[in-house]
C-alpha positions in Angstrom: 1.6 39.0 65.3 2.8 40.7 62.2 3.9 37.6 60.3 0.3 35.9 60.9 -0.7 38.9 59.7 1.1 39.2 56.6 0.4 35.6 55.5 -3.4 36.1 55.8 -2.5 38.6 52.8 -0.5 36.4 51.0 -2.8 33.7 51.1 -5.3 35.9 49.4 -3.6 35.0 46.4 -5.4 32.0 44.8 -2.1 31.3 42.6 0.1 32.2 45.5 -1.1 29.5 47.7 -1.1 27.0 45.5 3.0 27.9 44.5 3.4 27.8 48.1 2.1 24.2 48.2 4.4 23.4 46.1 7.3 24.5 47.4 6.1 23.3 51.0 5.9 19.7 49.8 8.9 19.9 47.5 11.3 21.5 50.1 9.6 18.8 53.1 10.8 15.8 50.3 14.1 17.5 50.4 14.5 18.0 53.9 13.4 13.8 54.6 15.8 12.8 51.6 18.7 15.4 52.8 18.2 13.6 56.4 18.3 10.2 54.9 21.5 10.4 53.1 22.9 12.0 55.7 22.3 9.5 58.1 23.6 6.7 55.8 27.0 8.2 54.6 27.8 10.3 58.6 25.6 8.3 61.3 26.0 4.4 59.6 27.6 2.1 62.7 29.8 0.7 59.9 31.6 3.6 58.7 34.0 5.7 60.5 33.1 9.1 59.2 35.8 11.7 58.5 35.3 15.5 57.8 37.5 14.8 54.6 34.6 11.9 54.1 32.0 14.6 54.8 33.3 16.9 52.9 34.4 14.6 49.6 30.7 13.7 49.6 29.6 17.3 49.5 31.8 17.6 46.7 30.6 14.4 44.9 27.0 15.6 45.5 27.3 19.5 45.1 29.6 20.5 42.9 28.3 18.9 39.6 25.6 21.6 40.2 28.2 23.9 38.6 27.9 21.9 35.2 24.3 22.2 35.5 23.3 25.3 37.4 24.3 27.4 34.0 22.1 25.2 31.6 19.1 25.0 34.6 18.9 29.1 34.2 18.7 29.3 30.0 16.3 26.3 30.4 14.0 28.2 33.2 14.2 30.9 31.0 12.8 29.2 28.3 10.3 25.9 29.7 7.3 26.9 31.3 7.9 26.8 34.7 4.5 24.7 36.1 5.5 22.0 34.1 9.7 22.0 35.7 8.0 21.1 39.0 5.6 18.7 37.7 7.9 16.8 35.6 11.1 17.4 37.8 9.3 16.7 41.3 8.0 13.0 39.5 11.4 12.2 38.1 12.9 12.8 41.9 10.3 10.6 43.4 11.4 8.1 40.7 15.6 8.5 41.3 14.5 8.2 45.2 12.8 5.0 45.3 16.1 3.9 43.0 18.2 5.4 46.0 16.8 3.6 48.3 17.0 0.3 46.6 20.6 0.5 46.2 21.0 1.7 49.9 19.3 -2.0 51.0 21.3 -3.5 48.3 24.7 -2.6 49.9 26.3 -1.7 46.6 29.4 0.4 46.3 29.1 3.9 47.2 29.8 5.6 43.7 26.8 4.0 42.3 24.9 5.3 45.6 26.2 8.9 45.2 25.4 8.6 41.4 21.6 7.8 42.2 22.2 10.4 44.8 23.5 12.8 42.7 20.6 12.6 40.0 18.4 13.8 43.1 19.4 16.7 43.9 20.6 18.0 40.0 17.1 17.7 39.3 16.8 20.0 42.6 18.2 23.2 40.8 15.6 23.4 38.6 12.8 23.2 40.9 14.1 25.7 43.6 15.6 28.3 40.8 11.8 27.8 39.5 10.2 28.7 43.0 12.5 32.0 43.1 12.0 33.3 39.6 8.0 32.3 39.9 7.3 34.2 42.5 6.9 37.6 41.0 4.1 35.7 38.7 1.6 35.0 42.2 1.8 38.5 43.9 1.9 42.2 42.9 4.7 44.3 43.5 3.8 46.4 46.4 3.7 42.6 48.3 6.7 40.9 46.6 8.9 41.7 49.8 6.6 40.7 51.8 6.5 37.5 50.1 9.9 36.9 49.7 10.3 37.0 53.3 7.1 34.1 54.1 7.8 32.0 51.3 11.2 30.7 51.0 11.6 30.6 54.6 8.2 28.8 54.7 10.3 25.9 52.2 12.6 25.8 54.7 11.2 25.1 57.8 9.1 22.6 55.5 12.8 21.0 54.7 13.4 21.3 58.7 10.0 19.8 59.3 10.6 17.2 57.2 13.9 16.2 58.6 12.7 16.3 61.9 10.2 13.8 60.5 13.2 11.8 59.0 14.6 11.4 62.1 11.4 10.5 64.0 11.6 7.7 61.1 14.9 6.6 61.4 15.2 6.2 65.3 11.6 5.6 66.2 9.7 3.8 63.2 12.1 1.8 61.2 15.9 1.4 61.6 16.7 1.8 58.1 17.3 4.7 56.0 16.1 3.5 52.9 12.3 3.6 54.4 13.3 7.4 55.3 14.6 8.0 51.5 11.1 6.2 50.6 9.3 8.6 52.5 10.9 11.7 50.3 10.0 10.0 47.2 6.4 10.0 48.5 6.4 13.6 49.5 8.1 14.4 45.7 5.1 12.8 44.3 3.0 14.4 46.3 4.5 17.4 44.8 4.2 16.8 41.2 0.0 16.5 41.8 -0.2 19.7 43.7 1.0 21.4 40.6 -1.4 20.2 38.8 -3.8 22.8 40.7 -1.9 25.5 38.4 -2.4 26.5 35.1 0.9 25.2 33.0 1.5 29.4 31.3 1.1 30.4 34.5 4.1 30.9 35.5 5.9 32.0 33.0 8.4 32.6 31.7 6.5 35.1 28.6 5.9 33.3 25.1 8.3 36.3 23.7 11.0 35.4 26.0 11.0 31.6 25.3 13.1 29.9 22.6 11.1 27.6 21.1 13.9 25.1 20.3 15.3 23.1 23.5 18.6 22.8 21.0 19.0 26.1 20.6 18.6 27.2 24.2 21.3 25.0 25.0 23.6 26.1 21.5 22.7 29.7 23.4 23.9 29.1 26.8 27.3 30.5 27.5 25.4 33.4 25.6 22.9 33.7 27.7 24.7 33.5 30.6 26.9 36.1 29.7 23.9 38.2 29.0 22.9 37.4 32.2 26.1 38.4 34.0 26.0 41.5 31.9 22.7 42.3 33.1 23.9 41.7 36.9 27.0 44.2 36.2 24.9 47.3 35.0 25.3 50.0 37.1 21.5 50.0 38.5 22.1 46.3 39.5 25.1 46.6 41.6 24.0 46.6 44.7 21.8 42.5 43.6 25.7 41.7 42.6 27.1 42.8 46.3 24.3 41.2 48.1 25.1 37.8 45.9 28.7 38.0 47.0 28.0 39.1 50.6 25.4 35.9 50.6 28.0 33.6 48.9 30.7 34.1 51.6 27.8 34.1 54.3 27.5 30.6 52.8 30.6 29.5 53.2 30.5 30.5 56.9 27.5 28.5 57.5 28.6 25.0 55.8 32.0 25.8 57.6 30.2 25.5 61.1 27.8 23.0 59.5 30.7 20.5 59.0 31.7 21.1 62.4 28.6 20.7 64.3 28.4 17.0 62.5 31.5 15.8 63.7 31.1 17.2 67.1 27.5 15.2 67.4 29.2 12.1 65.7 31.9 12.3 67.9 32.6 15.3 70.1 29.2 14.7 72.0 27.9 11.6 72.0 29.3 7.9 72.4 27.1 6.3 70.0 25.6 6.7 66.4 22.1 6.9 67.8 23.0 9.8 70.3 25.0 11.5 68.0 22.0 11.0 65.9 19.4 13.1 68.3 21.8 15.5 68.7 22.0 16.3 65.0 18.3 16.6 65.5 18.0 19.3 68.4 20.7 21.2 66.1 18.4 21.0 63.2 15.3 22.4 65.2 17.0 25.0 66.7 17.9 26.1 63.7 14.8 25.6 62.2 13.7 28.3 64.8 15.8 30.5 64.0 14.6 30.4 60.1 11.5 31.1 61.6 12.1 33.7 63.5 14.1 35.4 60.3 10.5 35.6 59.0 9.2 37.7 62.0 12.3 39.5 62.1 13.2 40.2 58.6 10.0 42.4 57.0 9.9 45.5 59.5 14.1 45.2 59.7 15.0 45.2 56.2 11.4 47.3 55.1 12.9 50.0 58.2 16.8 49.8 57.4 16.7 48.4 53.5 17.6 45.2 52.1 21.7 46.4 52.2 21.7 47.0 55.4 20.0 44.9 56.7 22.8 41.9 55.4 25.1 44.3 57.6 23.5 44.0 60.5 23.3 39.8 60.2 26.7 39.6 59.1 28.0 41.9 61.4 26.1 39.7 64.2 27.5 36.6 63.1 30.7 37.9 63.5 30.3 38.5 67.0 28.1 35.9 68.4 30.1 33.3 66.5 33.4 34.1 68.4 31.0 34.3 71.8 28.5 30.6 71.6 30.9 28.6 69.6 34.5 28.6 71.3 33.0 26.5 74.5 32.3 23.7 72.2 29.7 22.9 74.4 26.1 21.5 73.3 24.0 24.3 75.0 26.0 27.5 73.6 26.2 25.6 70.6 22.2 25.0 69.8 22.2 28.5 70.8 24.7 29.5 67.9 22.9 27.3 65.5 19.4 29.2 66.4 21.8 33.1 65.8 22.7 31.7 62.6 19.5 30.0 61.2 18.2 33.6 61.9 21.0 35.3 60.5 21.8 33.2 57.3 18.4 33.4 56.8 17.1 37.2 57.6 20.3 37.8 55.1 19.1 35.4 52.4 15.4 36.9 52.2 17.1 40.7 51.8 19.3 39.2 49.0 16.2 37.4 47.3 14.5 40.8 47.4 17.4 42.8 45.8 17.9 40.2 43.5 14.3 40.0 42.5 13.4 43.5 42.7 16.3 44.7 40.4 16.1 41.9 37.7 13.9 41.6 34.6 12.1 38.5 34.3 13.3 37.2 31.3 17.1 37.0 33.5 15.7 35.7 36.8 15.8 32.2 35.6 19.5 32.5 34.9 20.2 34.3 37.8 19.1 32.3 40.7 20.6 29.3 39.1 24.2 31.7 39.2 22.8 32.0 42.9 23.0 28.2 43.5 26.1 27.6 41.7 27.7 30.0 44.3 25.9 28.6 47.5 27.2 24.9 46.7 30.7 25.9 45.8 30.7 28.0 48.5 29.7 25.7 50.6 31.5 22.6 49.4 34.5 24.9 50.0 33.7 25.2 53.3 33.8 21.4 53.8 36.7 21.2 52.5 38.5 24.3 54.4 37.0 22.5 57.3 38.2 19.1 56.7 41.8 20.3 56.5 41.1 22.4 60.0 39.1 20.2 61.9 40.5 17.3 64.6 38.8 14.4 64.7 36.8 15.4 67.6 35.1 18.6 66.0 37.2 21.2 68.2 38.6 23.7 66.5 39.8 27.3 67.3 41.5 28.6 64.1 38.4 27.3 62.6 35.9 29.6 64.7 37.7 32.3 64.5 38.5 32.1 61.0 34.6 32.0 60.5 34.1 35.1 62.5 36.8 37.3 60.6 35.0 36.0 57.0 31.7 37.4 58.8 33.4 40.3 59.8 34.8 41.2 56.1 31.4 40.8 54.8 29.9 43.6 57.3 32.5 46.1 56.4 32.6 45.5 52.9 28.6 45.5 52.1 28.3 49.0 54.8 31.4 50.4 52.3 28.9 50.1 49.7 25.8 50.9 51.4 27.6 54.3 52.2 28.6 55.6 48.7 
């Protein structure tokens, strides 16, 4: 099996593996914590969840990341990057345990979505320091290669560890403050394994760093427009198109991500517990279909090119959308979420690659933190297209098909470019 294969490579590299452990642990903390929350503000027997309440909580926990996203990048730029996941994965585990306390404490939800919200902030920092670190663990000739393994290794560790969230939840303890608990643990457990790593290691260079945290943030519109410059030179258009294409491939997926909530909470299922497992199954099958990116992806985009290949995915999506979604029904509907795990996915390692292959390293910081300023508006846009489309049952037509034609655009747009 070629992706076997190609990890018994990877894991050649002593520094590689231990990034990789990182990221594993970090992304499994995210995946129980993301679970937890999820379960407290959707599947809670005392709330009578909305997509407008789905979606303002998106937007109460997603969209500050534009205020910080910009200052994460000049910062990544400039602080070695061992010591962001050291110091960021301990400070999580700390702003967890709070979270859970104030879940048990019944307190009103603004404070809760504060606590929350200091979670996942921290959260920019650590994942825009997985992408731009990467470069520093494996040689050129393999960074494709590892592109492909090792972000969708993180997130089937964040789909393993919600699957573990939701063994928690409906098997061990009926609470999901003991599921948030269990994230803080796994963040801690993060913070020690990057100990294993030397803290230069990672970058970024000494003569790229600003020694002054004041003047790296005096510098940051600056630097971000340096940045964006950068991104706009003519040998990095096709990293810019590729950010797009992924950005509105984004906003398809949190679209149908909305939906698929409300029709577990109450298009399927009678009960908060059903509608619970159902989430579940969804969240395995697209697992999968992460999985299956990584198989997939290498000999695709390495036979067609990165471009391309995001044709091909969106171009799919666009199709099987329309085909799996409009029964509404669980079984073509696991089936959809597998397609698009697979899709969203095979699409975001090509864009990763592009982005990483055609940017310098002293811009990478600042760039993937750009990236996931446009994947959370993007998909807190989504949620909040979807909450004005969706019934309260999850069943919508417009919605799927308005999905499909997005999908569709992206295709024909990206092949435009491909073709010049």
């Amino acid at each position: 099996m070629s992706v076997v294969r190609d990890l018994r490579v990877l894991l050649r590299f002593r520094n590689f593996r231990r990034l990789l452990g990182v990221r594993l642990l970090s992304q499994g903390a995210d995946g129980v914590y993301q679970v937890g929350l999820a379960t407290y503000v959707v599947f809670s027997p005392e709330k009578q969840t909305s997509a407008t309440a789905i979606a303002s909580a998106m937007a109460v926990l997603l969209l500050p990341y534009s205020l910080v996203g910009p200052f994460a990048g000049v910062l990544l730029d400039r602080w070695r990057r061992r010591q962001v996941f050291l110091y960021g994965n301990l400070l999580r585990a700390l702003l967890a345990a709070v979270t859970a306390a104030l879940m048990i404490s019944h307190v009103p939800d603004w404070l809760f979505y504060v606590s929350a919200l200091c979670v996942t902030a921290v959260n920019r920092f650590v994942l825009a320091g997985l992408s731009a670190a990467l470069p520093r663990v494996v040689d050129t000739e393999r960074l494709v290669m590892a592109n492909s393994l090792s972000p969708t290794a993180g997130t089937l560790a964040a789909t393993a560890g919600g699957g573990l969230a939701f063994v928690v939840r409906l098997v061990v303890a009926d609470t999901d403050a003991a599921v948030v608990l269990l994230g803080a643990a796994l963040y801690l457990c993060a913070a020690l394994a990057s100990l294993r790593m030397a803290p230069e290691l990672l970058g970024p260079d000494r003569a790229l760093v600003r020694p002054r945290l004041m003047a790296a943030l005096d510098g940051t519109a600056r630097g971000l427009a340096a940045g964006v410059r950068h991104l706009a030179e003519p040998s990095r258009r096709e990293a810019a198109w590729a950010l797009a294409s992924m950005t509105l491939m984004r906003f398809c997926y949190g679209a149908l991500t909305v939906m698929v909530l409300m029709l577990c909470r109450y298009g399927w299922s009678s009960g908060s517990d059903e509608g619970l497992a159902l989430l579940g199954v969804a969240v395995g099958v697209s697992g999968a279909g992460f999985f299956a990116a990584a198989v997939v992806t290498p000999s695709a985009a390495g036979r067609l090119g990165p471009g391309r290949w995001i044709v091909v995915c969106s171009a799919s999506a666009a199709v099987l959308v329309l085909t799996l979604s409009l029964p509404f029904a669980e079984a073509p509907m696991f089936a959809a979420a597998f397609v698009l795990g697979l899709i969203t996915q095979g699409a975001k390692i090509a864009t990763d690659t592009v982005v990483q292959s055609s940017v310098e390293d002293g811009f990478r910081g600042r760039i993937f933190s750009v990236y996931d300023v446009l994947f959370n508006v993007a998909f807190v846009g989504a949620a909040a297209v979807a909450a004005v489309m969706l019934p309260p049952d999850g069943r919508s037509v417009p919605l799927v098909v308005f999905v499909a034609v997005v999908y569709g655009v992206v295709a024909m747009t990206m092949a435009r470019f491909e073709l010049q």
